[in-house]
C-alpha positions as CSV (number, residue, x, y, z in Angstrom):
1,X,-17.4,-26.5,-3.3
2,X,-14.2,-25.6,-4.2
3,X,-12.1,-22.5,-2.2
4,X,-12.2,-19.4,-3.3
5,X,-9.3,-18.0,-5.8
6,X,-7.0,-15.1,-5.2
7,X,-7.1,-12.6,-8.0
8,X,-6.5,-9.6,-9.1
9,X,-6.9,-6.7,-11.0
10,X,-4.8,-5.0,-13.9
11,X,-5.6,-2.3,-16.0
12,X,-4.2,-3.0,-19.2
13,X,-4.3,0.1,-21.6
14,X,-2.2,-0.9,-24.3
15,X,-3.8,-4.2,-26.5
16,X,-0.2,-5.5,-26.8
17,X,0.4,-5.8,-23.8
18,X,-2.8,-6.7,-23.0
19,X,-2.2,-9.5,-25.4
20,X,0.8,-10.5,-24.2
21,X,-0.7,-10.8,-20.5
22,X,-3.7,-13.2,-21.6
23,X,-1.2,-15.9,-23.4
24,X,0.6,-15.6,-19.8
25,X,-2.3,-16.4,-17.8
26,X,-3.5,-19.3,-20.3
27,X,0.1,-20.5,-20.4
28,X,0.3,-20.7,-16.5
29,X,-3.0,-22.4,-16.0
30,X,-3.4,-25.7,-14.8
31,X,-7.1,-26.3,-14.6
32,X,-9.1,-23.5,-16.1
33,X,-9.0,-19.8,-16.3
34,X,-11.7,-17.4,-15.1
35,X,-11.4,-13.8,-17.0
36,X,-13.4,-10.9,-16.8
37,X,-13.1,-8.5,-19.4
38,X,-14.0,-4.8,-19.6
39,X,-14.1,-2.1,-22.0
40,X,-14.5,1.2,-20.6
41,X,-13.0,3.2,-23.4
42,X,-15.1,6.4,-23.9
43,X,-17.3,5.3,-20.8
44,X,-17.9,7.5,-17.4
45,X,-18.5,5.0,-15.0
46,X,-15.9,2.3,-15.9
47,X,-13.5,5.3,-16.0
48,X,-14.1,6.4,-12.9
49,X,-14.5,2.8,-11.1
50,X,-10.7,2.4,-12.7
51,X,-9.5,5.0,-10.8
């Protein structure tokens, strides 16, 4: 099994730039990328778990 990865988390509020980070992450990958994406726009809970 292969080691667990280091990540982290950025909140990205602005779809440019949000944009912009994606083609940096695919651009630096050398294997495969692993991406979670939320959408919390108008949404309590993902709101708050941002914070």
């Amino acid at each position: 099994m292969p080691a667990a990865a280091v990540g982290s988390v950025v909140m990205l509020d602005d779809n440019t730039d949000a944009w912009a980070a994606r083609m940096r992450m695919l651009g630096g990958a050398r294997k495969s990328v692993d991406v979670q994406n939320l959408i919390i726009d108008g949404d309590a809970f993902g709101l708050a778990w941002s914070d």
